[in-house]
Every structure is written in structure tokens, then in C-alpha cells.
C-alpha positions in Angstrom: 36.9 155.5 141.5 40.3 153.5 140.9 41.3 151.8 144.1 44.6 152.2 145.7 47.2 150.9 147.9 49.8 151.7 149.8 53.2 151.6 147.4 56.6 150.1 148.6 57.5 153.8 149.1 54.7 154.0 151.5 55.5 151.3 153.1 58.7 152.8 153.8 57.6 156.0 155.0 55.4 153.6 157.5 58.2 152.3 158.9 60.6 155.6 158.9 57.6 157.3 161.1 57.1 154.4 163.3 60.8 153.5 163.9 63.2 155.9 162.0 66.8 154.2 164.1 66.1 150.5 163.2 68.6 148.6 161.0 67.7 148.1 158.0 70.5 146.7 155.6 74.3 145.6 157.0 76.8 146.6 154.1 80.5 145.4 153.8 82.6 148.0 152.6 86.6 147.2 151.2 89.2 149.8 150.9 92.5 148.3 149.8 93.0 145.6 152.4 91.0 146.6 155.1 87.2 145.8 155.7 84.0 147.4 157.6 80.5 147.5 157.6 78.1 150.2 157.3 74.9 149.5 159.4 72.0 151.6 157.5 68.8 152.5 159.7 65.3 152.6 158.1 65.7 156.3 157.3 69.5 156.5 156.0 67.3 154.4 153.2 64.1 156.5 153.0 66.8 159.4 152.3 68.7 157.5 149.9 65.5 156.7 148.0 64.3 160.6 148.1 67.7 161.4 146.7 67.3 159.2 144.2 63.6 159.5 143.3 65.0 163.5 142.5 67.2 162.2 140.2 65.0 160.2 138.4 62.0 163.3 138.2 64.7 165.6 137.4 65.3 163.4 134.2 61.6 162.8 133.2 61.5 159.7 134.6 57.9 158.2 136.0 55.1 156.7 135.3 55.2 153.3 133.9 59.0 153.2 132.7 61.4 151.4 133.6 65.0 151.0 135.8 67.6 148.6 134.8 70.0 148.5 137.8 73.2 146.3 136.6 74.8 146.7 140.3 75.8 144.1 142.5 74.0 143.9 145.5 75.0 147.0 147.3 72.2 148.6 149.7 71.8 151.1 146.8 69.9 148.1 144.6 67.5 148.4 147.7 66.9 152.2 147.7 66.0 152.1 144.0 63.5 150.2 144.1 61.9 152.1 146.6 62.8 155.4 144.5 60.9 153.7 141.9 58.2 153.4 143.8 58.4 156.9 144.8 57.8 157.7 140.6 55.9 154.9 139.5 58.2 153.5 138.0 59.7 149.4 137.7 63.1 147.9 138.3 64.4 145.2 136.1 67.3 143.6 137.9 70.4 142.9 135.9 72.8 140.4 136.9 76.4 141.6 137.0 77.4 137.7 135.4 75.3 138.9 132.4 76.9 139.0 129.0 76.6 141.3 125.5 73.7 139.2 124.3 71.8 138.3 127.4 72.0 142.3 128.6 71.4 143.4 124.8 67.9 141.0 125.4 67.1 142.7 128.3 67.4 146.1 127.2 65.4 145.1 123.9 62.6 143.6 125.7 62.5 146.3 128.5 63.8 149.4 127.0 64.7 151.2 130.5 64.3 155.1 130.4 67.6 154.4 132.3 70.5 152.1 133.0 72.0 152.2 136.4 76.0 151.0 136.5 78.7 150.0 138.3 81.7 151.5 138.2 85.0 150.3 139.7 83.4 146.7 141.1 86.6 144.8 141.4 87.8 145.8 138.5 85.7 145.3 136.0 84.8 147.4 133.0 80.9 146.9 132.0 80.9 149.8 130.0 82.2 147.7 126.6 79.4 145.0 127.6 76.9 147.7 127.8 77.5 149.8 124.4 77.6 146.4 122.6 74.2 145.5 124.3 72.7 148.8 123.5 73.7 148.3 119.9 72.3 145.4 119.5 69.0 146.3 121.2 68.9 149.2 118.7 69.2 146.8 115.8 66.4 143.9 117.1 64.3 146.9 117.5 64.5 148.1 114.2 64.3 144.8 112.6 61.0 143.6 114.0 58.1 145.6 112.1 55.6 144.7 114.5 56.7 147.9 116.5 56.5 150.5 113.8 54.1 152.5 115.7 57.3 153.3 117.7 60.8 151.8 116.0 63.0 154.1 117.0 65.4 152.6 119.7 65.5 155.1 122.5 69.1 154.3 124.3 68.4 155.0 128.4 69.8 157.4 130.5 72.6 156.4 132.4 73.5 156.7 135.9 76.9 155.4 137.1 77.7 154.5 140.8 80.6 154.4 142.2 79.2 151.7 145.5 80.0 151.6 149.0 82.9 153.6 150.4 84.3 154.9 147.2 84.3 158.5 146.7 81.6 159.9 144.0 82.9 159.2 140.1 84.7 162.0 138.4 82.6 163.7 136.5 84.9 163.7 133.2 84.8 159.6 134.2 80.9 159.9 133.7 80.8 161.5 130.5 82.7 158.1 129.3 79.2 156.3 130.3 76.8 158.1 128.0 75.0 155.7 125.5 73.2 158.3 123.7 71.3 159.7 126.0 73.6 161.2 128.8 75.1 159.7 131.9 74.9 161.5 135.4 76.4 160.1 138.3 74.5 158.4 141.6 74.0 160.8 144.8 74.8 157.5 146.5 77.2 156.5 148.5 76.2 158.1 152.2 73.6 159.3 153.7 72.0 162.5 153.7 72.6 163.4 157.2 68.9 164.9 157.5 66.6 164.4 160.4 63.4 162.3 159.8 61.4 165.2 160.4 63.6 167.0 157.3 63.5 163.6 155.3 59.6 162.6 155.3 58.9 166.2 154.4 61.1 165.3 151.1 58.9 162.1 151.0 55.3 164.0 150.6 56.4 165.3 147.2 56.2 161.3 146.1 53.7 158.6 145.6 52.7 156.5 148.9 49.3 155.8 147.2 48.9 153.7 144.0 47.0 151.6 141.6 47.3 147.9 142.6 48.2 147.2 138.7 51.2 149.7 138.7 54.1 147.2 137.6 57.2 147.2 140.4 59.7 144.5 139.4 60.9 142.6 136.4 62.9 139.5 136.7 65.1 137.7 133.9 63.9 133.9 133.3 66.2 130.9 133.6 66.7 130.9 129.3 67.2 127.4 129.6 65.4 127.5 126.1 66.8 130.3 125.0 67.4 134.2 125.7 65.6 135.2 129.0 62.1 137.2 129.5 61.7 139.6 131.5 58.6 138.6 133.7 56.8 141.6 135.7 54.9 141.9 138.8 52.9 144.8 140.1 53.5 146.0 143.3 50.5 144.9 144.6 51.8 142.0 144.0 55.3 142.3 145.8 53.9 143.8 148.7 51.6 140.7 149.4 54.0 138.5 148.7 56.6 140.1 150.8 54.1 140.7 153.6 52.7 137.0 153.8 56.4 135.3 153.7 57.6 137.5 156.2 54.3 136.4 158.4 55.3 133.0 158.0 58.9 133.1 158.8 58.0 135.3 162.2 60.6 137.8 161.5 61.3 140.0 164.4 63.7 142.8 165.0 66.5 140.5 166.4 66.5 138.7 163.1 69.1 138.9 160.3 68.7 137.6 156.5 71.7 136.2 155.4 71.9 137.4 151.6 74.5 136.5 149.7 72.5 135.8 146.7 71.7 138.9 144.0 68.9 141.2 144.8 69.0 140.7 140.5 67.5 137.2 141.0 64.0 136.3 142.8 65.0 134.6 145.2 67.6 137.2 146.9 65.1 140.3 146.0 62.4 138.2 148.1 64.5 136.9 150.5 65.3 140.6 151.3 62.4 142.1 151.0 60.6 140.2 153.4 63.2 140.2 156.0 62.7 143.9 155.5 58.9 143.5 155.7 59.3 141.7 159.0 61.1 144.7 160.7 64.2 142.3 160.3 68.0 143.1 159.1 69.5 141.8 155.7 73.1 140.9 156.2 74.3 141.7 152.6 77.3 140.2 150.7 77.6 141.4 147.4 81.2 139.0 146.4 80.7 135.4 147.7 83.3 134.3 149.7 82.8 131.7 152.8 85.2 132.6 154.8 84.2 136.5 154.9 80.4 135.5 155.0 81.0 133.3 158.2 82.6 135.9 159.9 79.9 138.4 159.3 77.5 135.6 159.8 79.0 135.1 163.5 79.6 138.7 163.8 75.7 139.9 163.6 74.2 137.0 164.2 72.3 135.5 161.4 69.1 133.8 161.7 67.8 133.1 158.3 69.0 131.8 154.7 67.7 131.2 151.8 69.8 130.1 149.0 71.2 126.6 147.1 73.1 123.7 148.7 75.9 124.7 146.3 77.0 128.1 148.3 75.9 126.4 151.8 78.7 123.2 150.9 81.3 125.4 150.5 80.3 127.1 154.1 80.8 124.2 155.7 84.4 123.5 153.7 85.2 127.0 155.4 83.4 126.2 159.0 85.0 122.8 159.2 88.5 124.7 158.5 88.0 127.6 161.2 84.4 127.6 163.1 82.5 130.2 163.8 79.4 130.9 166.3 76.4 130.5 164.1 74.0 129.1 167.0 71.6 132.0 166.2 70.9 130.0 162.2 67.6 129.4 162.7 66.3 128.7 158.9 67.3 127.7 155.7 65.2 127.8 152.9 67.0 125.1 150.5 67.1 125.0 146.5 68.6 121.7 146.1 70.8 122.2 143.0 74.1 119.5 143.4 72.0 116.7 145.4 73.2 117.6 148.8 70.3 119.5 150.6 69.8 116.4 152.9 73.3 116.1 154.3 73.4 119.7 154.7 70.3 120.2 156.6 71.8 117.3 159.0 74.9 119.0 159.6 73.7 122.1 159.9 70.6 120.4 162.6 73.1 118.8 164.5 75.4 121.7 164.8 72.9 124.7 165.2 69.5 123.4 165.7 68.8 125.0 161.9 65.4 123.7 160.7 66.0 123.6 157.0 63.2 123.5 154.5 62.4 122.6 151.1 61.6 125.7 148.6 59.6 126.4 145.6 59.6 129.5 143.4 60.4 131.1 140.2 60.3 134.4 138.5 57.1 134.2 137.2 56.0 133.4 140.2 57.9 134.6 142.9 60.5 132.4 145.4 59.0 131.3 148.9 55.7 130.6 146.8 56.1 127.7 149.1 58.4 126.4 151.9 56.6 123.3 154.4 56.2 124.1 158.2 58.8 123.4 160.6 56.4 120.7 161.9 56.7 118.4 159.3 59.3 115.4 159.6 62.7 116.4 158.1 62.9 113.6 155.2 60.4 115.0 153.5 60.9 118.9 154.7 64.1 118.7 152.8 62.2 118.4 149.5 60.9 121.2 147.2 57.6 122.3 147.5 55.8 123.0 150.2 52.6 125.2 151.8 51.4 127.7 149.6 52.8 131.0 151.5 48.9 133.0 151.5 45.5 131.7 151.3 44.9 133.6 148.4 47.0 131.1 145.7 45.9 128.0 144.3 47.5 125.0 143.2 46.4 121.9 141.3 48.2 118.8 139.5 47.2 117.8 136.2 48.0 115.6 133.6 50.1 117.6 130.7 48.5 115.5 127.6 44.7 115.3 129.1 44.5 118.7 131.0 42.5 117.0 134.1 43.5 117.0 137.2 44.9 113.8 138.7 44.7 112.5 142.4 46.8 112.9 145.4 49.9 110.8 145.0 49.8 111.1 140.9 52.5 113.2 139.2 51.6 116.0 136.8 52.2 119.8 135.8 52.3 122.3 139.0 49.7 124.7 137.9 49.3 127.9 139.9 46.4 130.6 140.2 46.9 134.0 142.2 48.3 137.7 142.3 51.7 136.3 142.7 51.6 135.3 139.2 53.2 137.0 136.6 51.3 140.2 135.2 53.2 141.2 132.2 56.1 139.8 129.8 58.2 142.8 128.7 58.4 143.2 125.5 55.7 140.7 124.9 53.5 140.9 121.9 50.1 142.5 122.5 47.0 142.8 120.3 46.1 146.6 119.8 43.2 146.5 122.9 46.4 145.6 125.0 45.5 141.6 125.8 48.7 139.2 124.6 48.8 138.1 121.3 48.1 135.1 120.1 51.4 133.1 120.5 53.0 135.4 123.0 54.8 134.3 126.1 51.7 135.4 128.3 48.9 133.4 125.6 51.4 130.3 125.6 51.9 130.1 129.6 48.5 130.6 130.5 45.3 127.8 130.2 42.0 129.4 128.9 40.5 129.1 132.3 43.9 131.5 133.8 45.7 129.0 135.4 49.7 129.5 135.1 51.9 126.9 133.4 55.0 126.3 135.2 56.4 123.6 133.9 57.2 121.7 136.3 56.4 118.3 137.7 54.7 117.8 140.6 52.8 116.0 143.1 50.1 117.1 145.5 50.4 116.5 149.5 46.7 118.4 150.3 44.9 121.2 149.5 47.4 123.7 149.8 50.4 121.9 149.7 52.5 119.9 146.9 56.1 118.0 146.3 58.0 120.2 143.4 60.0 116.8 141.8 61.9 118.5 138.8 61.2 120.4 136.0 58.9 118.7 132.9 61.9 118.7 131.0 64.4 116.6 133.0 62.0 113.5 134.0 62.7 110.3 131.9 60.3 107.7 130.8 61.7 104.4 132.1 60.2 101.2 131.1 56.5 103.3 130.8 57.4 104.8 134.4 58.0 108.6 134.8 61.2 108.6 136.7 62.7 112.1 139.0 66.3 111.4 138.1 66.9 112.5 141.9 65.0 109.3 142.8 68.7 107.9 141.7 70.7 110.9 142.5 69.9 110.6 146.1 70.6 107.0 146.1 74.0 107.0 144.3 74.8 109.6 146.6 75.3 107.7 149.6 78.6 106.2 148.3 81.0 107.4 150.5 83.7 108.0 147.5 80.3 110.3 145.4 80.1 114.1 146.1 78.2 115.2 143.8 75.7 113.0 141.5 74.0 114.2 138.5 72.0 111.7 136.2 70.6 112.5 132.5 69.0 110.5 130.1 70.2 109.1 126.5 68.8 106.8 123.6 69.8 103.0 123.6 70.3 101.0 120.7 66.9 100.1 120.2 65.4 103.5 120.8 64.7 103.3 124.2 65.8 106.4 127.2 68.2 104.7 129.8 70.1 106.9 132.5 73.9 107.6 132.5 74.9 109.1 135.9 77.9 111.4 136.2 79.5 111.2 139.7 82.5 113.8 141.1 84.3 111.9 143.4 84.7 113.1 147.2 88.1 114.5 148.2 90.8 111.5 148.0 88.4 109.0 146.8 88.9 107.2 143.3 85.5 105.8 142.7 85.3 102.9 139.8 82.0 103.4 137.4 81.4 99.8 137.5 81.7 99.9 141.4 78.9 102.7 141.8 76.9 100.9 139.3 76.7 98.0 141.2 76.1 100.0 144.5 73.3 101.6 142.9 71.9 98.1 141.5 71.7 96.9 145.3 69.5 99.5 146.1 67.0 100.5 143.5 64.7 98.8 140.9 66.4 96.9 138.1 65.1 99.4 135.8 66.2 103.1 137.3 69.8 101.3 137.7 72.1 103.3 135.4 73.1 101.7 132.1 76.2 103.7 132.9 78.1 105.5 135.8 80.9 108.1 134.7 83.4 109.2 137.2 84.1 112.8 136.1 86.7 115.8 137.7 84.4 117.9 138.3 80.3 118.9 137.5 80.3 121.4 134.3 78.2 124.3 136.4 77.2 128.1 135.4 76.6 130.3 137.3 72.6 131.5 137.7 71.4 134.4 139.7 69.8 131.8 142.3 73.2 129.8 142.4 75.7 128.0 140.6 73.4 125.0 138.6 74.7 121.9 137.0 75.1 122.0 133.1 72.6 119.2 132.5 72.6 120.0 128.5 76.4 119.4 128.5 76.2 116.1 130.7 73.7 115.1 128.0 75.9 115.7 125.0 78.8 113.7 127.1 76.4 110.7 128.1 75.8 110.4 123.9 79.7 110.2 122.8 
């Protein structure tokens, strides 16, 4: 007998029945000039999801396929994944920053039975972006021979939303949407008006039972080395996850999840869904701008954040200009992307009591793996890493060119073991018994003995807890040391006249890697290089000193569905001319 679990749609049906009035998700919605918020209650989105898991049986739509939803993170990205659920179906979250070739990847690695779209958001027109990606995941498809059992390109269904407060798309403006297989527009914006007694009855016709192995979710990779995969994770997997974070965080009905990161990315999905686990509220924001997020921030009280010390400096620009209440901040799970996570966390300490903590995650893997406990000192809180969020993953350090473990205070590769570990590549290549090929992305991140490869460089604290120092890729070989480049960036940092510090490595005359650090000055400062060369000298050894310190404009940056990340590539090719 197959063993089953409760699904995500279960889960919600759980929650409708035990509490049907509780707020769920807070919504801004703009008309013109003016601005509200809709407050959705636990069963405005079990009725959204019924309404929407129609739509998808109505179109065939079920077992085992998939959902790309290229929205921005409206409460509807929320209530289809829980109308996937319903079917048995997965999401794959598409970032609306996403271009031809990047959504074209996607929808070749993927191939949705449908494509959910936005249309209207701010003015933007994805429906060029989209037929250019479908094209192009017609013609990979029919160039690679290894799927001739099935080469025909099957372009998805699509279903166009119109988002919060906007009046359902004319349906002669949805027939423009079609890809080759028909457009329909979203039941969604509203709610159903139903009672929960009319609502749950809608719910038995779906799946609250399930096999753990069903997948749920698929996330796009960084691509730092390339186009993105598509990692999936059943949702046994999410709801374990979801559940154990949300444990560990204490989330009560009080609370509110600041989210102004896309539900696309892992971190925002995870973020949200175990606020939502927790009984708590996720205070969405699907444009980023500070001054609008602090007032909603002050206005319903948020407790929790998780997101980059990029978004979070630009908070306190707009705080420091007009202040806000934001006493009730409690958390902030920190991504330390510009350097600036430890002055943060002491502004945001001394003016709100916030106990800010390091983070570690990634799509394969899911964010919040680990976060430290609020009982360890803040210097080394403020780092990435952390406890291991349940006591069913594993960790261990080991040496990337010997595969053995090291000791405690040796650096190595993170190497990670558990059901929150990526089940499935999309699109990968498989064997014809199912298992990965030889070569694939699954064979190639995975030791013989099923340990995960992340990577990244770490070093372990105790048995269920490590420091995440960078990624493999970025640490430089200094006079036979393995160097962090934030070992420097933090000290280089202190200069009054530095904002933001970013160090890469280049090639010397003779052959050898020496660091060049970029700096972008504060506001009204005029650093010299030579200056902040010599600053750094005083303070570190002779050999992490920079052979050279450029003061630049401003930090080349893109913008990743976590936060906006420093071009480190670019700073390379700059360092070299």
C-alpha cells in the first residue's frame, strides 16, 4: 500500500475548518493614484484555489504536469499553488525580470501544460517575451534527439490575469494570448463570496491525500554558469520544510511576514509559506518601493523579514528621511549581498530590538535550511549559516580534492543530506529505468554515497550547525591560504568614506592571484585608492592587503529573484584592464 500525506491543499482545508476568518495574505491594490489593501482570510484563499483548481481540470490539467506562473507576487501566486495541489500538479515560478532566453529555458526544461500571465502590471507587455520564448523552446526541443520518444513541442495553455483590483481581461484581449494552445482568462481577482460550509464542499472533489513523492515546486537556479535549472521538490518536501521553519520562528497569529521578495524565488516562496504554516500573515509587496513598504510595515505591524541587506539599506535611506513605527520588527533573516548585514542588524537592534540572523539556503535546497538561535552572540549571528532548521538533515565539511571530511574549524565544501534536497532537475537527462543519466545535473551534484554538492565553502561550528563563508567559486588562494574575500570586505568597510566594498581576484605578473577591491564611496565622501589601501594595510595581514583599491560610482548589480547581487564577473574583467 503506497503511503500518503496530507497535500498543501489539505493543509489548507485544515486550516479553513479550524479557523475559516483568519488573515491570511495582506494585498496592496493601486487604481490610478489612490492605494488600498485587501486583507484575504484563510477561506477567501481556499475559494480562490477551488476556482482555480476548476479551471485547471476543466483543461485536462493534473497529474504530474506542470504550472508556470510569470506573475508578480500577487495573492493569486499563492492560491495556485494550492490549486495545484488540489490536481497534482507543480508550479514553476517565473520571475517577471526574466528575459526571452532565460523564460525560453524554462519553458524547454519544464514544458508547463500551462503558462499563467500577467496582464496590465505597470505597463508592461510580456506577451512579445513569451511568444519568442515559446519559439525557442519549440526549436531546442526539436533539436536535441535524445527526446524522440516525444519531440513534438507542446506550447501550454495559457491563462491571463488581470491582478488585484483590475476588472477581469476582455475576452477579445485574451484571444491575443494564445500560443498555440488557447488562452482563457483567470477567475481571479475576488472572492467567491461563498460560505465555508459552500466552499469545503467544492474542496472534497480535490486531493487532500497524496504520495509523498508527488513533485510541488520548481525553482530557477542562480545561472551563474549559465542558463538556469529548474530544481524540483515534492511536496512532502515543502510541507516539512515549511512546517519545521515556522516551528522555529514561533509564528503566532499576531505575526506578519514582511515579503517584498518574489514568491518566484526560494527565499520569498519559503518565507511565505511558513509564515502561512505558523497561522501568521504575509504582508505582500509585489513593486519594491521603501517608502510604500514602511508605511504598510508600520500600518500592520510587521514582525518578521527575510531578505538581503540591499533592499533593507534602502529602508533605512527612507526611515532616516520620514520614520515610521516599526517596534513590532522582531526578525530578520539576512542574505548579506553588498557587505552591510552587520551595520544593519545594529541599526535596526538599536532602534527596534530586531534580532537579525545569518541565513543559508538555495533552490536546491530550500532558504531557512539554516538561520543560528537568537541566543548566539550577534558578531557571529550576523554570518551565513546557521542551525540546521529539522533534525532530520545532515551536514558535513569536506575537503573538495580528497572527499574526507575535515575537522571543526577547517574549511571545505557544505555537503547536505535530507528530504529538503532537491528531487528532480526538469528537463534533466534520465536513463530509460527513470534514474539520472550519467552526466546529468542530478549524477554531477550528487556523491555516490547521496550526499548533495552545494558548492559552497564552509566551515563547521557542531554537529548540526556550520558558517556558510562564500561560494567555491569566489575564494582566492593567497600565498597557499584560502582567503573569504569578505574577510577584507568587512575590514575595508569600516572607512568611513566606503559604502559598499566588493573584492575579486586577478593574476599578477608572475602568475600569482592578488585581490583588487572596488569601493563606492559614501554619500559626499571622495575616498583616494591609495588612502583605503593603506587603511586596509593597518588592519590586516600583509598578504590579504589589496594590490589595488578602485574607487568606483557605483557597484555593477543585477537584479536576482533573492535581491539585487553584485556583478562579481564584471568587477573581474575591470580589475584585469
Amino acid at each position: 500500500m503506497t503511503h500518503t500525506t496530507r497535500t498543501l491543499f489539505g493543509l489548507l482545508t485544515d486550516a479553513v475548518r479550524a479557523d475559516p476568518e483568519r488573515r491570511t495574505l495582506i494585498e496592496p491594490v493601486e487604481a490610478g493614484t489612490a492605494r488600498h489593501h485587501v486583507e484575504h482570510t484563510r477561506l477567501d484563499l481556499l475559494a480562490t484555489a477551488v476556482d482555480l483548481a476548476d479551471l485547471l481540470r476543466s483543461h485536462g490539467i493534473g497529474d504530474g504536469d506542470g504550472i508556470a506562473v510569470w506573475l508578480p507576487s500577487w495573492a493569486e501566486v499563492y492560491a495556485w499553488q494550492f490549486a495545484a495541489s488540489a490536481v497534482g500538479a507543480h508550479i514553476i515560478g517565473v520571475n517577471t525580470r526574466y528575459n526571452v532566453a532565460v523564460v525560453g529555458n524554462v519553458l524547454t526544461k519544464a514544458r508547463p501544460a500551462a503558462l499563467v500571465m500577467a496582464h496590465g502590471f505597470r505597463g508592461i507587455d510580456f506577451l512579445p517575451t513569451a511568444r519568442e520564448a515559446v519559439a525557442e523552446a519549440r526549436e531546442a526541443l526539436e533539436d536535441r534527439e535524445a527526446l524522440s520518444s516525444d519531440p513534438e513541442y507542446r506550447a501550454p495553455v495559457v491563462v491571463v490575469s488581470a491582478g488585484p483590483g483590475v476588472d477581469l481581461v476582455p475576452p477579445e484581449v485574451v484571444d491575443r494570448y494564445g500560443l498555440g494552445a488557447g488562452a482563457v482568462r483567470s477567475p481571479v481577482p475576488g472572492t467567491t463570496g461563498h460560505t465555508a460550509a459552500e466552499v469545503l464542499a467544492r474542496a472534497d472533489a480535490y486531493r487532500t491525500e497524496g504520495s509523498p513523492s508527488t513533485l510541488s515546486v520548481g525553482f530557477t537556479t542562480s545561472g551563474s554558469t549559465g542558463l538556469p535549472k529548474v530544481a524540483a521538490h515534492c511536496e512532502h518536501a515543502v510541507l516539512h520544510h515549511m512546517s519545521a521553519v515556522a516551528e522555529r520562528l514561533g509564528f503566532g497569529s499576531g505575526d506578519v511576514m514582511v515579503e517584498p521578495l518574489p514568491y518566484s524565488g526560494v527565499f520569498g516562496y519559503m518565507a511565505g509559506m511558513a509564515a502561512l504554516a505558523g497561522g501568521a500573515s504575509v504582508l505582500l509587496h509585489p513593486v519594491f518601493d521603501p517608502e510604500a513598504l514602511l508605511d504598510d510595515w508600520e500600518r500592520f505591524g510587521g514582525t518578521h523579514y527575510v531578505g538581503g541587506d540591499d533592499m533593507i539599506a534602502r529602508v533605512r535611506a527612507a526611515w532616516e528621511g520620514r520614520r515610521r513605527d516599526l517596534s513590532m520588527w522582531r526578525w530578520w533573516g539576512v542574505a548579506d549581498f553588498q557587505g552591510m548585514s552587520a551595520e544593519l542588524a545594529a541599526w535596526s537592534a538599536g532602534e527596534f530590538g530586531t534580532v537579525t540572523s545569518g541565513v543559508y539556503g538555495s533552490s536546491e535546497v530550500f532558504s531557512l535550511l539554516t538561520f543560528w538561535e537568537d541566543s548566539v552572540p550577534p558578531a557571529q549571528r550576523i554570518r551565513g549559516g546557521g542551525r540546521l532548521s529539522a533534525p532530520d538533515y545532515a551536514y558535513r565539511i569536506v575537503d573538495p580534492h580528497t572527499g574526507t571530511e575535515v575537522p571543526e574549524g577547517h574549511r571545505g565544501e557544505i555537503q547536505l543530506r535530507g528530504p529538503n534536497v532537491v528531487d528532480e532537475y526538469l528537463g534533466d537527462r534520465r536513463t530509460p529505468d527513470g534514474t539520472p543519466a550519467s552526466g546529468s545535473a542530478m549524477d554531477t551534484n550528487t556523491t555516490e554515497d547521496g550526499w548533495f554538492l552545494t558548492g559552497d565553502l564552509g566551515e563547521a561550528v557542531d554537529d548540526r550547525s556550520f558558517v556558510y563563508v562564500c561560494r567555491m567559486g569566489d575564494v582566492i588562494r593567497l600565498k597557499g591560504f584560502l582567503v573569504d574575500p569578505a574577510e577584507i570586505e568587512v575590514h575595508l568597510a569600516e572607512h568611513p568614506a566606503a559604502e559598499i566594498v566588493k573584492v575579486v581576484s586577478r593574476t599578477d605578473g608572475a602568475g600569482e592571484p592578488e585581490v583588487v577591491a572596488f569601493v563606492q564611496p559614501a554619500p559626499g565622501s571622495a575616498p583616494d585608492g591609495d588612502e583605503l589601501r593603506d587603511f586596509c594595510a593597518r588592519r590586516l595581514a600583509r598578504y590579504k592587503v589589496p594590490a589595488e583599491v578602485r574607487v568606483i560610482e557605483r557597484m555593477p548589480t543585477r537584479a536576482g529573484t533573492n535581491g539585487s547581487k553584485i556583478k562579481a564577473a564584471v568587477l573581474r574583467d575591470w580589475a584585469r584592464s
